[in-house]
C-alpha positions in Angstrom: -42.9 -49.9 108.5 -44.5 -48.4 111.4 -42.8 -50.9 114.2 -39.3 -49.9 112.6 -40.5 -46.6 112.8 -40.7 -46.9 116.6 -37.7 -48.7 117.2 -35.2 -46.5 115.5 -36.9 -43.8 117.0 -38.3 -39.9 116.3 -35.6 -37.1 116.0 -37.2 -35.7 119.3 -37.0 -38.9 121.5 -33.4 -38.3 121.2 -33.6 -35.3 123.3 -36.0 -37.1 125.2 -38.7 -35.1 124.1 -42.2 -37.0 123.5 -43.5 -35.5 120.2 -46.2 -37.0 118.6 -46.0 -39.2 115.6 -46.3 -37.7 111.9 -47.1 -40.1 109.5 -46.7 -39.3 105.8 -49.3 -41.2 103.2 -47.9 -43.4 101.4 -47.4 -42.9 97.5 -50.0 -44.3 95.5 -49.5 -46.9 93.1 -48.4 -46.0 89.6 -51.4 -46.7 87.4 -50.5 -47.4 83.8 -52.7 -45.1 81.9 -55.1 -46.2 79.1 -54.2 -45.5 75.0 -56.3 -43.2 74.7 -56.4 -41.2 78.1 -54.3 -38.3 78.9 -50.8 -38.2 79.3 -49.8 -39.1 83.1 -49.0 -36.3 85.6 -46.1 -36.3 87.4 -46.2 -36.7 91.4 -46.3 -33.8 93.6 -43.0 -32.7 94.8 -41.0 -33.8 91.8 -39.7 -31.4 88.8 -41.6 -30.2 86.2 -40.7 -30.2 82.3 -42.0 -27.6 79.9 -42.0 -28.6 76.5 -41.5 -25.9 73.7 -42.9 -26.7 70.3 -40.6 -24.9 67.6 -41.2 -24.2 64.0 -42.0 -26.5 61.6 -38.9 -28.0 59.5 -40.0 -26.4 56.2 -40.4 -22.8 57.9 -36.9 -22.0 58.1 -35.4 -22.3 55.0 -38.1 -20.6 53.3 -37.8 -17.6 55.4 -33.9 -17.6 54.7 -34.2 -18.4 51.0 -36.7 -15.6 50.7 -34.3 -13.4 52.4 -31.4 -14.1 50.2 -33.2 -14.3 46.9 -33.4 -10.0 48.1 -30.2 -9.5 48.6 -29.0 -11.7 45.2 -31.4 -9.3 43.1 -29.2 -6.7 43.3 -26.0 -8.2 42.9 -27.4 -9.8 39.6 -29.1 -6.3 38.5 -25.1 -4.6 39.2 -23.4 -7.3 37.1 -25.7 -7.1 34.2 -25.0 -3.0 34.1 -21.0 -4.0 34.6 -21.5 -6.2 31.8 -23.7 -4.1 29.3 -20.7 -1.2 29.9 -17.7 -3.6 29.2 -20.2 -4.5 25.7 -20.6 -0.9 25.2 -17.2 -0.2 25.3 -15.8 -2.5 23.3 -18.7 -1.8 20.5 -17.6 1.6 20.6 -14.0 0.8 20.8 -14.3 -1.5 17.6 -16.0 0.7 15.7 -13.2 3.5 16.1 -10.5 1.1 15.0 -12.6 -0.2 12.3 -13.2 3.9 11.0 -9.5 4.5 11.2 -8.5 1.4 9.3 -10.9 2.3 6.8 -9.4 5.4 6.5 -5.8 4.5 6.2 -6.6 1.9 3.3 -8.6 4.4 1.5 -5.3 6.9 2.1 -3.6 4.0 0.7 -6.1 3.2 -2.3 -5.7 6.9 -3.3 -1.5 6.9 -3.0 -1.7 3.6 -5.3 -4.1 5.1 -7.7 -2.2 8.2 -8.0 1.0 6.2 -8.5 -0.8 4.2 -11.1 -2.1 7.2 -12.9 1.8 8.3 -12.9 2.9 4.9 -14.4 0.2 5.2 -16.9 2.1 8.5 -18.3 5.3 7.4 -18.5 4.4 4.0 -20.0 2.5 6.5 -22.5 5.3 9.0 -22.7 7.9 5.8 -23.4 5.5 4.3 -25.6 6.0 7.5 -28.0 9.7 7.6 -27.8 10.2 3.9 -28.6 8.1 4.9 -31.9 10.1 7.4 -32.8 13.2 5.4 -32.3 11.2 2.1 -34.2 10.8 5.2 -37.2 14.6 5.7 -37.4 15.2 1.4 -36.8 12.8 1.5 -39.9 15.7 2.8 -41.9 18.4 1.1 -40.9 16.6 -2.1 -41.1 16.1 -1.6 -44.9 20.0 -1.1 -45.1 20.6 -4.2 -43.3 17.8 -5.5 -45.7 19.4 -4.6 -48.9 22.7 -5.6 -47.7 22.1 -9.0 -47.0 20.3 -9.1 -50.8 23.2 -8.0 -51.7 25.5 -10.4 -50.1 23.5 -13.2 -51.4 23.7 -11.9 -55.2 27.6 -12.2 -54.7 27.5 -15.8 -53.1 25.6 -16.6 -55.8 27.8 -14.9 -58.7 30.6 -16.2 -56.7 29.1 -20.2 -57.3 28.2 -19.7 -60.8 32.0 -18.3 -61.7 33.4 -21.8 -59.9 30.9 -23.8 -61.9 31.8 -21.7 -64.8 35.7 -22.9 -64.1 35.3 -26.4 -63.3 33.1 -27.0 -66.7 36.2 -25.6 -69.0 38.6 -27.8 -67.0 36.4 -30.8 -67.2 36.1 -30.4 -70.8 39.9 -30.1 -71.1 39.7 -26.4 -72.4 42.7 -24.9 -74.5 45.0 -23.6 -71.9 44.1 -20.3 -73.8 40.4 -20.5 -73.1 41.4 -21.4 -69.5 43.3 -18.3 -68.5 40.7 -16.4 -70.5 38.3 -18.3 -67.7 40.2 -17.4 -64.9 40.6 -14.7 -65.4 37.0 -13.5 -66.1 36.4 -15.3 -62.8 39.1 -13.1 -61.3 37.7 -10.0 -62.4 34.1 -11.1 -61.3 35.4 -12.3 -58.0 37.6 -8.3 -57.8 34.4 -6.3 -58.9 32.1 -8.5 -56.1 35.2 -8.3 -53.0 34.8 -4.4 -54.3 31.0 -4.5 -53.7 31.5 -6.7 -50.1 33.8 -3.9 -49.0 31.2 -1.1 -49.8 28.2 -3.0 -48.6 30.9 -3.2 -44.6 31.2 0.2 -45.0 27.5 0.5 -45.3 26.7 -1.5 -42.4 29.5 0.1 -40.4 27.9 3.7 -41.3 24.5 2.1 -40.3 25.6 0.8 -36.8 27.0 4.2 -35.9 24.1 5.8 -37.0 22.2 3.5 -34.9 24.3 3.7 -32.4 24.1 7.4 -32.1 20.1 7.2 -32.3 20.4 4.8 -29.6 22.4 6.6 -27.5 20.2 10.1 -27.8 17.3 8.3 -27.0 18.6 6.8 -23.9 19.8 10.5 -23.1 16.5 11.7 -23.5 14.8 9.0 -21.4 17.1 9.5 -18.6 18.0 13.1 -18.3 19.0 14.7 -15.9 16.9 16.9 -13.5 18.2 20.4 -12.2 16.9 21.0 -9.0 18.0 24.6 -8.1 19.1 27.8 -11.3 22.5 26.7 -10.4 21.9 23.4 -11.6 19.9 24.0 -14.7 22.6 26.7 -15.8 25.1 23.7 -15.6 22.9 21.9 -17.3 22.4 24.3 -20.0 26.0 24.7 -20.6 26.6 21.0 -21.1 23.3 20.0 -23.1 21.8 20.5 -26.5 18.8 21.5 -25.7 17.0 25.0 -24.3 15.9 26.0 -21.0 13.1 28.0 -19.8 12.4 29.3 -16.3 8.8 29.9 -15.4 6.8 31.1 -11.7 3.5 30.8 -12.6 1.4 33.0 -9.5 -2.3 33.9 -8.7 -5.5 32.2 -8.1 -8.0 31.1 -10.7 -6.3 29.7 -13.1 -2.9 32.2 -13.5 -0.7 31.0 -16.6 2.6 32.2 -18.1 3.3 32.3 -21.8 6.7 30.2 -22.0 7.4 30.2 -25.8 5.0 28.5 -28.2 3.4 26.5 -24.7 1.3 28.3 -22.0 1.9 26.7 -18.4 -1.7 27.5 -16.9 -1.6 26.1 -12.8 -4.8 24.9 -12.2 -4.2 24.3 -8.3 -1.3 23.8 -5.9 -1.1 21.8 -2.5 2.4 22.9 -0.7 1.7 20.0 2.2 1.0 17.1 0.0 3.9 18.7 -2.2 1.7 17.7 -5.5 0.2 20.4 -8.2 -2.1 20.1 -11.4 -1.4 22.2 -14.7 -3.1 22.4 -18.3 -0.6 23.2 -21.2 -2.1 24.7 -24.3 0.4 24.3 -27.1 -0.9 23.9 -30.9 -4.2 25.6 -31.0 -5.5 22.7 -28.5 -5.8 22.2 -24.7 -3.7 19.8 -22.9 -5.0 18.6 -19.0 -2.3 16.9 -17.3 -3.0 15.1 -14.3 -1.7 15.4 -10.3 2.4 15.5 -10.4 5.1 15.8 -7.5 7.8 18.0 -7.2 10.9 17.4 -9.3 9.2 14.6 -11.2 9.1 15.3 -15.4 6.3 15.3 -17.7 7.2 14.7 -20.8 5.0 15.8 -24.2 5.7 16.3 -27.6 5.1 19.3 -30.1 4.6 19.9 -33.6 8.1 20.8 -35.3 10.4 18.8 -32.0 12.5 16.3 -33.0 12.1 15.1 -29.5 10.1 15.3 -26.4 9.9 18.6 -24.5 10.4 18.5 -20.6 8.4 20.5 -17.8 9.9 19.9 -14.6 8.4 22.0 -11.1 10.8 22.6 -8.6 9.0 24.0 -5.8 5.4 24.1 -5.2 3.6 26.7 -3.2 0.2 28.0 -2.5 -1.5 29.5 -5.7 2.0 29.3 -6.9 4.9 26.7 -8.8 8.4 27.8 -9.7 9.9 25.4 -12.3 11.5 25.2 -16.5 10.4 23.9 -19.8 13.5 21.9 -21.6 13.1 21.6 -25.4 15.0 20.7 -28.4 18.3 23.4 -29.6 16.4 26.2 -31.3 12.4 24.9 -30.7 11.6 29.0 -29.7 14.5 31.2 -31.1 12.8 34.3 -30.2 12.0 33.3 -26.4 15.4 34.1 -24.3 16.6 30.4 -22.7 18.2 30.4 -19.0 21.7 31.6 -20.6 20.3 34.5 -21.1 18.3 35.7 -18.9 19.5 36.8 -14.9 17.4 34.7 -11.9 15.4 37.3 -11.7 13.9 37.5 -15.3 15.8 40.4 -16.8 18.1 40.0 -20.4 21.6 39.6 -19.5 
């Protein structure tokens, strides 16, 4: 190394300059360290490394877990109160539809009821008519009775005289005794075509008479209503049967004398358009139950030969304005619709 050294020369023998010779040391060996010796060093001159140690691997995500498992708390603690409002809500909600369906099926319990209570009346109310009308059937069933009886006797008699008529001619009667047959026969069968035309004019008399009891009580089962004093004065006219106006005012039980039956108003609801009354008639006390405007309750009297008729027109507070309808001459000395003026004075 040295005599190359020399030969290529120093940078100052180019100038021709004589410097003197600097000779670096060489580089030691690399030794190849021992197991358990320390790491080697690295030569002088050369770059150094530092070496960082960072965090352990199972640092980090418990720092960031812990970090987030903060921030997730809330969140969590928000829904839970979003959640408990929303079931609040709709509790609350439920329970206010629930109230108000309650309360329209109990409105709806009470209409039915009342309707039912009405039906109950009129079923009652028919049920009394159809007696009366089974009382006058009575009757005329007993005609039709007897005249079937009666119809039989002469198809009987009727037999017997043919019997009676083919015995003399199969015994070859005189022609004497023969005509005195016939004729017997003849006089029978006259006296019983008599009685068969009697007993048609007796059921012809029966079915008119049935007819007509039929017909009056259809009328009185479907009257007709007068609405206004124009209409029950038309209806007076045309009718056999009295009317009575009546206005019936005042709290705690006001009443009006109408005849022999005292209208007594127990109380009035103008909204609901419905009224309660208690009729006293016969020495006895009569409670009627809740009625409508315009509808009819019908009851019956000692001494009618039908049912009498209370009908209210209009319906006010502590007050009803309506008539009583009875049978032609019930009160004579009580002055009917005819005459008396709208306003209660004697025409």
């Amino acid at each position: 190394m040295a005599d190359k050294r020399e030969e290529r020369g120093t940078p100052g023998s180019m100038f021709g300059l004589n410097e003197p010779e600097i000779r670096r040391p060489a580089a030691p060996e690399p030794s190849v360290p021992a197991p358990s010796a320390a790491p080697p060093q690295p030569p002088q001159g050369a770059p150094q490394y530092i070496y960082v140690q960072g965090p352990p691997p199972s640092a980090a995500p418990v720092t960031a877990s812990s970090g987030s498992g903060i921030k997730v708390i809330p969140i969590l603690v928000a829904l839970l109160l979003i959640i408990a409002g929303l079931n609040l809500y709709l509790t609350v909600t439920g329970q206010k539809q629930i109230n108000e369906t309650a309360s329209k099926q109990a409105d709806q319990l009470n209409l039915l009821t009342r309707r039912m209570n009405t039906s109950d009346e009129h079923y009652a109310e028919l049920s009394a008519r159809f007696q009366v009308t089974s009382e006058k059937l009575g009757l005329t069933q007993q005609e039709l009775g007897r005249a079937k009886a009666l119809t039989a006797s002469i198809e009987k008699q009727q037999q017997e005289a043919v019997q009676q008529l083919n015995q003399a001619i199969a015994q070859k009667a005189s022609a004497e005794e023969l005509n005195k047959a016939q004729a017997d026969a003849n006089a029978k069968i006259g006296g019983l075509s008599t009685d068969i035309a009697g007993t048609k004019k007796d059921l012809a008399a029966t079915r008119d008479e049935f007819t007509g009891a039929l017909a009056g009580t259809k009328g009185e089962l479907t009257g007709a209503i007068a609405r206004t004093h124009d209409e029950l004065v038309a209806l007076a006219h045309k009718g056999d049967r009295d009317y009575f106006e009546f206005n019936v005012r005042g709290k705690k039980h006001a009443q009006q004398k109408v005849g022999g039956v005292t209208v007594v108003l127990v109380k009035s609801n103008a909204k609901k358009n419905t009224y309660n009354v208690n009729l006293e008639f016969d020495d006895a006390w009569h409670p009627t139950r809740e009625h409508t405007a315009n509808e009819p309750v019908f009851f019956y009297t000692q001494g009618a030969t039908s049912a009498l008729e209370l009908v209210v027109n209009k319906i006010g507070k502590d007050s009803i304005t309506g008539y009583l309808s009875t049978p032609k001459g019930l009160f004579p000395n009580t002055p009917n619709v005819l005459q008396t003026r709208p306003g209660g004075g004697a025409s």
